[in-house]
C-alpha positions as CSV (number, residue, x, y, z in Angstrom):
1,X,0.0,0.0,0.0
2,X,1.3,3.3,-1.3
3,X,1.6,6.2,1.6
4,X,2.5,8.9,-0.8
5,X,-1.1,10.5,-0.9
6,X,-1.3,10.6,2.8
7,X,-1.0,13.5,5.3
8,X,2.3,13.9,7.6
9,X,1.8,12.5,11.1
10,X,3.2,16.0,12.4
11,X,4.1,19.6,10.5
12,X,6.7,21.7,12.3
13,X,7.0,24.9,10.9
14,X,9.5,27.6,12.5
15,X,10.6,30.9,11.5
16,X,14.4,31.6,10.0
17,X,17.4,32.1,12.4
18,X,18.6,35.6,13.4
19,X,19.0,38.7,11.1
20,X,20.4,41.7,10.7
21,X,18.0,44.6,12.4
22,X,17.6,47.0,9.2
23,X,17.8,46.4,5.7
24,X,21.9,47.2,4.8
25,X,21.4,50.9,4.0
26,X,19.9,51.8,7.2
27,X,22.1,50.6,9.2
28,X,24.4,52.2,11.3
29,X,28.2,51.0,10.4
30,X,28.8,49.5,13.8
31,X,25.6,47.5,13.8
32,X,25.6,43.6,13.2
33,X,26.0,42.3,10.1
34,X,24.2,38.7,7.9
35,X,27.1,36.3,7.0
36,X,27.3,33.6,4.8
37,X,28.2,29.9,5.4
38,X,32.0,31.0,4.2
39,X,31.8,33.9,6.4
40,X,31.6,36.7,3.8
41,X,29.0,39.7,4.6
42,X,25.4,38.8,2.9
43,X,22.5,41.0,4.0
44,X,20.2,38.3,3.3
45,X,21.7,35.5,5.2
46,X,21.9,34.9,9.1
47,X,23.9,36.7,12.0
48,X,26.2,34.7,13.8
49,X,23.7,34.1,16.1
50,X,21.6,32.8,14.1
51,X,24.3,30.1,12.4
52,X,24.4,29.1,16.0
53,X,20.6,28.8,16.5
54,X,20.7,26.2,12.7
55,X,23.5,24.0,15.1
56,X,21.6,24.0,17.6
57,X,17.8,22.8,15.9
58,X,19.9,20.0,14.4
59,X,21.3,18.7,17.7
60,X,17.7,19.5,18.8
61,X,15.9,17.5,16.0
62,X,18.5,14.7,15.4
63,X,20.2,14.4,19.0
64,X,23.7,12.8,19.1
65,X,23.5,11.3,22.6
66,X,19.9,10.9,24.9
67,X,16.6,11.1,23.1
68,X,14.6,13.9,21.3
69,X,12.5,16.3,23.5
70,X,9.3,15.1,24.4
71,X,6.7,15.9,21.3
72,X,9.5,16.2,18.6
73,X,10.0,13.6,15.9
74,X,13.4,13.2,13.2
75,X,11.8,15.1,10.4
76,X,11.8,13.3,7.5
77,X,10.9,16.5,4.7
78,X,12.4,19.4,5.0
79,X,11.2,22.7,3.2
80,X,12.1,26.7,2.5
81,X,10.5,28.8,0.5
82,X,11.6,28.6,-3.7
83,X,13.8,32.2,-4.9
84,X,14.0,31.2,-8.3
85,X,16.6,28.7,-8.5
86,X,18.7,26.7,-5.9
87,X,21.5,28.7,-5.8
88,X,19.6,31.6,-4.8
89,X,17.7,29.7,-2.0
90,X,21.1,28.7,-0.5
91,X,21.8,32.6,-0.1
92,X,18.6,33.2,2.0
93,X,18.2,32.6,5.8
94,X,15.1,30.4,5.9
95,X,17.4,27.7,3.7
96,X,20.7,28.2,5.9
97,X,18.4,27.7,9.1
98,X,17.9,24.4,8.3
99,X,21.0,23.5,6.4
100,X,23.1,21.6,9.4
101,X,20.0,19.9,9.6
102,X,19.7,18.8,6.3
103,X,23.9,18.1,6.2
104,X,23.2,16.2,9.5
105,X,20.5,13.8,8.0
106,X,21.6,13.5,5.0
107,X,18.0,15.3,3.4
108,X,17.9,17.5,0.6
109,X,15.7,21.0,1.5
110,X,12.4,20.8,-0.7
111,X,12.0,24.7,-2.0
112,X,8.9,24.0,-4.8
113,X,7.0,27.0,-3.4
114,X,7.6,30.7,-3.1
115,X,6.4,33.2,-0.4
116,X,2.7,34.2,-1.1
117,X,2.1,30.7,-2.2
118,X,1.2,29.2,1.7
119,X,-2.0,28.0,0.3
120,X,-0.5,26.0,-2.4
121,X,2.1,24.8,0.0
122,X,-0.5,23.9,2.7
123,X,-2.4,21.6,0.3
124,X,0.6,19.5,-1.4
125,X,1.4,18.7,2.2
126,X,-1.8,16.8,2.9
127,X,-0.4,14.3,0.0
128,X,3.6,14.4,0.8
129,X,3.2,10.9,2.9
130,X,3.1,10.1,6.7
131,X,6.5,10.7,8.7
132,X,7.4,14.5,10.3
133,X,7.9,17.5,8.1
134,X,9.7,20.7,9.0
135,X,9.1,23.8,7.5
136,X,11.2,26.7,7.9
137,X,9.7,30.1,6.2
138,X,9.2,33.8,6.1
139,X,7.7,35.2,9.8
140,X,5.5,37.5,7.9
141,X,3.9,34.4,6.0
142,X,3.9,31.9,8.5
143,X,0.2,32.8,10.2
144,X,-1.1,32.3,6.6
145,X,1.1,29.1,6.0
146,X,-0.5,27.9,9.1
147,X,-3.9,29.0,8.9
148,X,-4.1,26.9,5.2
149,X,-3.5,23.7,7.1
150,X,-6.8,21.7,8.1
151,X,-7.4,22.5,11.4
152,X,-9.3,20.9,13.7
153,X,-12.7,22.7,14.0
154,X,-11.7,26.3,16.7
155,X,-8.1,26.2,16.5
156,X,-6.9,29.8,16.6
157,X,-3.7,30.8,14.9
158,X,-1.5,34.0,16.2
159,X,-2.2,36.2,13.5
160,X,1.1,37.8,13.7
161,X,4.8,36.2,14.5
162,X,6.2,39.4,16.4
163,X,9.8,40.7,14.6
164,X,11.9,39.9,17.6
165,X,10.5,35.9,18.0
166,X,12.9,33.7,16.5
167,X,12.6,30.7,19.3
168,X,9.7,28.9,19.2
169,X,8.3,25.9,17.2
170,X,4.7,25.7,16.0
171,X,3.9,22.5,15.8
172,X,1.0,20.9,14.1
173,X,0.1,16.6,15.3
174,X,-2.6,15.1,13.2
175,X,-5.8,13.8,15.2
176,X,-7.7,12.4,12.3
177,X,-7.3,11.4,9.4
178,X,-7.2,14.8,7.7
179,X,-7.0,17.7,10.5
180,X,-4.3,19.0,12.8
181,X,-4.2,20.1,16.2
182,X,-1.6,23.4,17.5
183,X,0.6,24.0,19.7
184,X,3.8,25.5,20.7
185,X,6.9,24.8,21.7
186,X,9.6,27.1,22.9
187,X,13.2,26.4,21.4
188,X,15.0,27.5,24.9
189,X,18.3,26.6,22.9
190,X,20.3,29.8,23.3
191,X,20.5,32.2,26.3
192,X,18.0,34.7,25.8
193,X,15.6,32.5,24.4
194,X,12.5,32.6,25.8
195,X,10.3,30.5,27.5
196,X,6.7,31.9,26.5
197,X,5.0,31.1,23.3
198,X,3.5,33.8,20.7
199,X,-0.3,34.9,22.0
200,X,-3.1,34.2,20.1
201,X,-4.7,37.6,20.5
């Protein structure tokens, strides 16, 4: 029997590490600058920081020694948003977020589907196959992204992932056979990171 037409058993969809504050020419000249993997200044890929936030959701999702965190599965997809090509998705933060993850588990990053396409993206999930999926997109997008999912009947979605959240998980387990339940889990894998989740209202 063929699983490729079912749902995932669980969606994980998180936002991109750490970036720089202000688009390049508003920034002051002392203020923090996006790096690539080689180390070379790129204002669209991560801050330090964030690099260390990708090692540290691969350690989190794939664990070297002791078992995952309670409620977290070994995904099994892994998908950013689609910038044209694949060299150009490589350059962007929500690919180099989950990159040591994909290195680590030997998965290629799935990048079919651009910003402004969550609804296309929420229904070709429901026939990618059973297993864990983590998505890792744009914070403006992901209340749409997550609101396109089938939900279980009163589930309320944050309407708005605030600017400075970059540490929490929203996790989506399915119930039935064809909606999902939310919830939240706080990263807590670098100090700073917070234990609260995003509110609803």
């Amino acid at each position: 029997m063929s699983h490729r037409y079912a749902p995932p058993d669980v969606i994980y969809i998180i936002r991109h590490g750490e970036k720089p504050e202000e688009p390049a020419h508003m920034r002051p000249a002392s203020a923090h600058r996006g790096v690539d993997f080689h180390g070379n200044e790129n204002e669209h890929s991560l801050l330090p920081r964030g690099w260390q936030r990708s090692g540290a959701l691969a350690a989190l999702f794939d664990p070297s020694r002791g078992p995952l965190r309670t409620g977290l599965q070994v995904p099994a997809t892994l998908i950013s948003p689609s910038y044209g090509d694949k060299a150009k998705a490589a350059q962007h933060r929500t690919h180099q977020t989950i990159k040591a993850i994909s290195d680590r588990l030997g998965i290629a990053i799935t990048a079919d589907f651009a910003k402004g396409q969550e609804p296309q993206l929420a229904a070709a999930l429901t026939e990618s196959g059973p297993g864990a999926v983590l998505i890792c997109w744009d914070h403006a997008h992901i209340p749409a992204l997550a609101s396109a999912l089938p939900l279980v009947h009163g589930t309320v979605i944050p309407k708005t992932w605030p600017a400075d959240r970059f540490d929490v998980i929203w996790t989506f387990t399915l119930v039935t056979n064809d909606r999902y339940s939310f919830d939240q889990v706080p990263q807590l894998l670098l100090s700073g990171d917070a234990s609260t989740v995003i509110p609803a209202g």
